[in-house]
C-alpha positions, 0 to 999 in steps of 0.5 A: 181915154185915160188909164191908171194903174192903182197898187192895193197897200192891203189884199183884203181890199180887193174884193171891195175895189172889185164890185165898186169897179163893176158898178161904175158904168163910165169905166172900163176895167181888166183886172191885172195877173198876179204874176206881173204888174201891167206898167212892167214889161219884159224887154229882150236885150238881144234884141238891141244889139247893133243899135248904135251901129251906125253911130261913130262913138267908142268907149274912151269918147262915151267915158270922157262925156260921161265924166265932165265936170261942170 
């Protein structure tokens, strides 16, 4: 299965894309909430902390890579 996301330039075309969707019968389709784009999640940044825990890496290391020049 494959999915798009499809981002309307104008609302008034809604109600067009709406019933032309319906009537196809080899898709399936849910329209979005207007309060968050499907493709945008939010991520709990806590909920990373400690993932590089068991990595031996500080921050004067991670600056030197950072900034080498090629």
């Amino acid at each position: 299965m494959e999915a798009f996301l499809i981002r309307l330039k104008d609302r008034k075309y809604r109600n067009f894309l709406t019933e032309l969707l319906s009537r196809l019968d080899f898709i399936e389709w849910t329209p979005a909430t207007d309060s968050a784009p499907a493709a945008e999640t939010s991520h709990d940044l806590f909920a990373s902390a400690g993932m590089w825990a068991d990595y031996e890496i500080d921050a004067q290391t991670l600056r030197k890579s950072a900034w080498k020049k090629s």
